[in-house]
C-alpha positions as CSV (number, residue, x, y, z in Angstrom):
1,X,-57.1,-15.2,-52.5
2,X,-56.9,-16.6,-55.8
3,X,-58.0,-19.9,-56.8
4,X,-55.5,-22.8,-56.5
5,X,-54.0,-25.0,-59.7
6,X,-56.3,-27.6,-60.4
7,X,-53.6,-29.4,-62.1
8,X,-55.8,-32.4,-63.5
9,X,-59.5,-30.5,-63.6
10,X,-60.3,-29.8,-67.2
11,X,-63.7,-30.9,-66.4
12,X,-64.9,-29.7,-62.8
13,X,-66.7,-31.9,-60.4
14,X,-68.5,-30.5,-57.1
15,X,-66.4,-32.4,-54.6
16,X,-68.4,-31.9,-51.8
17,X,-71.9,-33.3,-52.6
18,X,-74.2,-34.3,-49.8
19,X,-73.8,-37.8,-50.9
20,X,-69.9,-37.9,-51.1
21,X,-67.8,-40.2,-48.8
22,X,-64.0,-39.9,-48.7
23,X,-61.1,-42.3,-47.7
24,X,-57.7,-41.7,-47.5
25,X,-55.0,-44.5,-49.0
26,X,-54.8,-46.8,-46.1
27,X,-58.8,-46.1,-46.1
28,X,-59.1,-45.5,-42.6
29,X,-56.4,-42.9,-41.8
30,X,-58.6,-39.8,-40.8
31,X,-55.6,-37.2,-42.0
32,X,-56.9,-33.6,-42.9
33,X,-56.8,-33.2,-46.7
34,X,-56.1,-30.0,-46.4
35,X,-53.0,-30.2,-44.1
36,X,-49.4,-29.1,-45.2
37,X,-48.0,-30.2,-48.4
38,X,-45.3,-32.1,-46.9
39,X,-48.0,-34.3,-45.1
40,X,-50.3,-34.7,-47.7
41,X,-51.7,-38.2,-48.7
42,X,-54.1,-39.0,-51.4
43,X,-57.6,-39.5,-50.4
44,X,-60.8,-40.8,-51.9
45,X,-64.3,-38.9,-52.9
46,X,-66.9,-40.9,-53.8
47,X,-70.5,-39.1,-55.4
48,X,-72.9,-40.8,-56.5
49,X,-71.4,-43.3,-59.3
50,X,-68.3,-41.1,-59.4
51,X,-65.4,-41.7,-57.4
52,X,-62.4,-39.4,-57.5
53,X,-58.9,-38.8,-56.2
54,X,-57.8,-35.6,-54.5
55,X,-54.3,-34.8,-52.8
56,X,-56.4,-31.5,-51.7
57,X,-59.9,-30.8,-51.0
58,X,-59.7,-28.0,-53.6
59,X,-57.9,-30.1,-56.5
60,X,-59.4,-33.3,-58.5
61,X,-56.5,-35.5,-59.8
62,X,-58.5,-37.9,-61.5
63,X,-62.2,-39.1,-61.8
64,X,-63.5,-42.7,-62.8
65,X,-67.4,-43.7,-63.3
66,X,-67.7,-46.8,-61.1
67,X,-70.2,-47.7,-64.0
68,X,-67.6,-47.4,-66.6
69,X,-64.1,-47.6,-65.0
70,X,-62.3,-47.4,-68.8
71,X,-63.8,-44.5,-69.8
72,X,-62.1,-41.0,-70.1
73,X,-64.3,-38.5,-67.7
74,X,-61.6,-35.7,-68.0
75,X,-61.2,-33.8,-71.0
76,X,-57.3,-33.2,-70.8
77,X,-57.1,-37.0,-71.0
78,X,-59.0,-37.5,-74.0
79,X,-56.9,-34.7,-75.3
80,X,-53.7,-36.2,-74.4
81,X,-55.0,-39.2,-76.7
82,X,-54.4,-37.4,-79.6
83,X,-51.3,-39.1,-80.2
84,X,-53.3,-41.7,-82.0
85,X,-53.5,-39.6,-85.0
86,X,-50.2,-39.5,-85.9
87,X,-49.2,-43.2,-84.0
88,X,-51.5,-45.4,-83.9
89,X,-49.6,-48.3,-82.8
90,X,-47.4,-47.4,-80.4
91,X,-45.2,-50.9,-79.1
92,X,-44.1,-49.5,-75.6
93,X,-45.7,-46.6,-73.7
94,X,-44.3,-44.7,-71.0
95,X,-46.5,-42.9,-68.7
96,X,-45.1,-40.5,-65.9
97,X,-47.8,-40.0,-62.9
98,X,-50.1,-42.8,-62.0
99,X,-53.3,-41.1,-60.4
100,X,-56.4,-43.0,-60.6
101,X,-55.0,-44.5,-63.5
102,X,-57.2,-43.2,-66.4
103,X,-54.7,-42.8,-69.2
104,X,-53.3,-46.3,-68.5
105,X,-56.6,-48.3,-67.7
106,X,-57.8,-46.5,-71.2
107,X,-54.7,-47.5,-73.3
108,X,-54.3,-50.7,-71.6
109,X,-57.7,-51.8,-72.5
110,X,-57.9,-49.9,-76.5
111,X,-54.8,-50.2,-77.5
112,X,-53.8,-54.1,-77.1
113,X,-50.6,-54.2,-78.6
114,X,-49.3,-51.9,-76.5
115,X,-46.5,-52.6,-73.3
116,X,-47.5,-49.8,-70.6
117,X,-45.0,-49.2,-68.5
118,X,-46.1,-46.6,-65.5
119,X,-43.9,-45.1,-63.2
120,X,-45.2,-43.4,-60.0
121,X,-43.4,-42.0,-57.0
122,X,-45.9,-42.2,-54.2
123,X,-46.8,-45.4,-52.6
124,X,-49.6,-44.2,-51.2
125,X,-51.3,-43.3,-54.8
126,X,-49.9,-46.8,-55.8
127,X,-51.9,-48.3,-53.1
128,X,-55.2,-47.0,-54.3
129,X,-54.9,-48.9,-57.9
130,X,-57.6,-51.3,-56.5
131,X,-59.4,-48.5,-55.8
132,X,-59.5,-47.2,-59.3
133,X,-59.3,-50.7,-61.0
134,X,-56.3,-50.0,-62.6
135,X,-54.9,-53.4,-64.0
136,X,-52.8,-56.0,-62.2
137,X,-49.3,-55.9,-63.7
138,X,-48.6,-58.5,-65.9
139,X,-46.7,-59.1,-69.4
140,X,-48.1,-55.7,-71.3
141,X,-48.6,-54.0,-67.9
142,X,-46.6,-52.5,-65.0
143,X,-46.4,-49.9,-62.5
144,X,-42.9,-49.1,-61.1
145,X,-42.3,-47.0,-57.9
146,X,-39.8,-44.8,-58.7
147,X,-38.2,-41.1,-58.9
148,X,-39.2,-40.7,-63.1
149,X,-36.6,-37.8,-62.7
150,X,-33.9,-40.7,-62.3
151,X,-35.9,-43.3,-64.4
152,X,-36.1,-41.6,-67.5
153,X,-32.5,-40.7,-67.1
154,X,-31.1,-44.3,-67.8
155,X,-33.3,-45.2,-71.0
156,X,-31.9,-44.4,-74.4
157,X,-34.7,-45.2,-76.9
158,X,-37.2,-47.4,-75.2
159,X,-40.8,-45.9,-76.0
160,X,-42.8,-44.5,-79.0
161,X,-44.5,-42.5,-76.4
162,X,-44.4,-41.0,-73.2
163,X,-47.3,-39.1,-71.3
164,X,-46.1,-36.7,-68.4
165,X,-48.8,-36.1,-66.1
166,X,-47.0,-36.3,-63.0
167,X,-48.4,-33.7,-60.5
168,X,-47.9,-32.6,-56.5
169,X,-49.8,-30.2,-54.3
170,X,-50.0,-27.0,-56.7
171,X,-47.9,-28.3,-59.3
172,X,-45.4,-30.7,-61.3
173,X,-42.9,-31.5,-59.2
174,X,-39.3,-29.1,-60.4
175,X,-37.7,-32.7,-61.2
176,X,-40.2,-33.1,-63.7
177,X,-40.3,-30.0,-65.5
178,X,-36.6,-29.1,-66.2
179,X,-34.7,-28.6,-69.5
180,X,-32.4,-31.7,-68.8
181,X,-35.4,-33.7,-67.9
182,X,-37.2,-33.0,-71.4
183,X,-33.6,-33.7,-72.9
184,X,-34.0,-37.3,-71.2
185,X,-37.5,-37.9,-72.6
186,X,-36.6,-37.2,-75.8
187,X,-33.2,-39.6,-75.5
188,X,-35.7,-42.3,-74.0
189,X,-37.9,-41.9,-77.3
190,X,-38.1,-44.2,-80.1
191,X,-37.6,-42.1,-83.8
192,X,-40.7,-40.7,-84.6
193,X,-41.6,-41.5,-80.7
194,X,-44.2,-38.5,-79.1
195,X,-44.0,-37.2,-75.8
196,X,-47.7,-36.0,-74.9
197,X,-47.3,-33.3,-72.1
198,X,-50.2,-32.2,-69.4
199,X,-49.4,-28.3,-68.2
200,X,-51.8,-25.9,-66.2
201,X,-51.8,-23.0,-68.7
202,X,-52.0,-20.4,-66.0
203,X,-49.7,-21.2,-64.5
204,X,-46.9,-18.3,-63.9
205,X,-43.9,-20.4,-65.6
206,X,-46.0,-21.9,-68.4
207,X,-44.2,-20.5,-71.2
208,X,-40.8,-21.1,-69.5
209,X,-41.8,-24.8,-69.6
210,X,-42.8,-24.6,-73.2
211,X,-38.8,-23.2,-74.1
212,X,-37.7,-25.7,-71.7
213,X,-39.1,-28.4,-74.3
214,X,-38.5,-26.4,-77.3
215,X,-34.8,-26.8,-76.1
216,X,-34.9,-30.3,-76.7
217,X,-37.4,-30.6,-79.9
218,X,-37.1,-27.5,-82.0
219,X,-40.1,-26.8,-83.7
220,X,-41.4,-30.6,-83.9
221,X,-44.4,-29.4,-81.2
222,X,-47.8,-28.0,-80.7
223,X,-50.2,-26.9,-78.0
224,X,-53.7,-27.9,-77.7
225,X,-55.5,-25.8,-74.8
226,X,-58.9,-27.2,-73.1
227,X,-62.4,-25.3,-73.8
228,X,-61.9,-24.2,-70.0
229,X,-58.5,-22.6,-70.7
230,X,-56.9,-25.2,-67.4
231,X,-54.8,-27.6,-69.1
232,X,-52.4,-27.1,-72.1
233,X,-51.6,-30.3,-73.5
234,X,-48.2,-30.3,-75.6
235,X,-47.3,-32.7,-78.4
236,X,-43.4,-33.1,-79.5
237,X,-42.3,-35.1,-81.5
238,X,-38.9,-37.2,-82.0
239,X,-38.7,-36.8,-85.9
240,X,-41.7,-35.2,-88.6
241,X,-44.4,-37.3,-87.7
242,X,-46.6,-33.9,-86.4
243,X,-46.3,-32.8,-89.7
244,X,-48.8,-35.2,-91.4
245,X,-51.0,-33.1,-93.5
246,X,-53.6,-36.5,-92.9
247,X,-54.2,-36.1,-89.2
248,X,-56.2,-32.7,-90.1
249,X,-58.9,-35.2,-91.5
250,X,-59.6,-36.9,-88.4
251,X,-60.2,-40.2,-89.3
252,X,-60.3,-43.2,-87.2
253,X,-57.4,-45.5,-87.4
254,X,-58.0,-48.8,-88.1
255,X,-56.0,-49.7,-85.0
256,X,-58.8,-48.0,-82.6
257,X,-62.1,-49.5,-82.1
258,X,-65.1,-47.9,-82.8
259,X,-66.4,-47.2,-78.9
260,X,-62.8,-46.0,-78.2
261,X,-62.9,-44.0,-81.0
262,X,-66.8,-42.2,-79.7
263,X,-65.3,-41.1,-76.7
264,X,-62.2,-39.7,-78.2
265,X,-63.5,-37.6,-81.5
266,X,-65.4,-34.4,-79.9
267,X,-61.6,-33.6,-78.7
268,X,-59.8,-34.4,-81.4
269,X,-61.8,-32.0,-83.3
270,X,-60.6,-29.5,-81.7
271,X,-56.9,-30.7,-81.9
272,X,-57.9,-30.8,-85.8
273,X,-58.3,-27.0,-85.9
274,X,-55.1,-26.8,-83.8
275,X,-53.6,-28.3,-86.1
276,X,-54.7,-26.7,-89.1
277,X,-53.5,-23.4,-87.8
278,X,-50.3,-24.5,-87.4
């Protein structure tokens, strides 16, 4: 049998340490994780000073360190950061897919003039944001339940960038993955706004999905693949920002502090010599 998609496990975690506990969303509802997709519900791991969110016992959608709940522990996330060498500064942020909230708990506390707006489908992963410590909503921060299929479809230049990581049981949901979709992210961009996708590069309609964006960009994209060949993280761009010859040098924006700026660089080296291939 071959292994499932581990959509959101660039870095693997043994999920089933002695010392692991597990809750569901409601925290008490004893549901199998392993049941049918259609009655799957996000559920809770907790090892050692780790604590992680599965919709599968074989799949690890996100990962926080109860010790530091801001940091990055995934590489695909760190990689999806890399928009900060070409925009620093973003004004409004879009993200697609909540999870346990890593992206937005990470922007939300590095880059402070930022509005991060998150829209997530399931109430049940909404319900665990305490769980994760993702922020309270308030005037730079908000999570929206809602279809981002049908969201995205009514905003004509609202973002400088929009993350998709929006993932099901064995995959991105076929709402979120279509041509007319990535035709409504780019409307909804800002000019020289960046959409920052997260794919599963084996999966068997990954280069469809590349064409599907193409479609909308042109050439204004590249792809960064993790050191474990798992997750393909795609950059496109609204304009010729991508095209910097200055990003290849790596240096920290002024905008980014210096402890946000340790976690991030190891990856963004190797987006560097991405992009000097290009």
């Amino acid at each position: 049998m071959s292994e499932p998609f581990r959509p959101n496990a660039a870095s693997r975690f043994d999920a089933a340490q002695s010392d692991a506990s597990q809750t569901d969303a409601s925290q008490t509802d004893t549901s199998q994780p392993d049941a049918p997709a259609a009655i799957h519900r996000p559920f809770v791991q907790n090892a050692g000073t780790r604590r992680m969110l599965h919709f599968t016992q074989q799949e690890i959608q996100s990962s926080m360190s109860v010790l530091n709940p801001d940091a990055l522990e995934i590489e695909y996330t760190r990689m999806m950061m890399g928009f900060v060498l070409f925009k620093p500064e973003p004004a409004r942020i879009l993200m697609v897919g909540l999870g346990g909230g890593s992206l937005p708990k990470f922007c939300y506390r590095y880059l402070t003039g930022a509005q991060i707006e998150v829209v997530e489908i399931d109430p049940a992963v909404i319900a665990l944001r305490d769980t994760f410590m993702v922020p309270r909503d308030d005037e730079r921060f908000q999570v929206i339940q809602a279809d981002a299929a049908d969201h995205l479809r009514g905003l004509t230049e609202h973002a400088d960038v929009i993350f998709l990581d929006g993932f099901g049981v064995g995959g991105i949901p076929d709402g979120l993955c279509s041509e007319a979709f990535y035709a409504d992210c780019y409307r909804a961009l800002r000019d020289d706004g960046i959409l920052v996708i997260n794919f599963h590069v084996n999966h068997p309609r990954h280069h469809d999905y590349l064409a599907r964006v193409r479609a909308s960009f042109g050439s204004a994209m590249f792809e960064v693949v993790d050191d474990d060949m798992t997750n393909s993280i795609v950059f496109a761009c609204k304009g010729d920002l991508l095209d910097n010859p200055a990003a290849v040098d790596l240096k920290r924006p002024a905008s980014i502090s210096k402890d946000a700026w340790r976690q991030l660089m190891p990856t963004m080296k190797v987006i560097g010599a991405t992009l000097e291939l290009r």
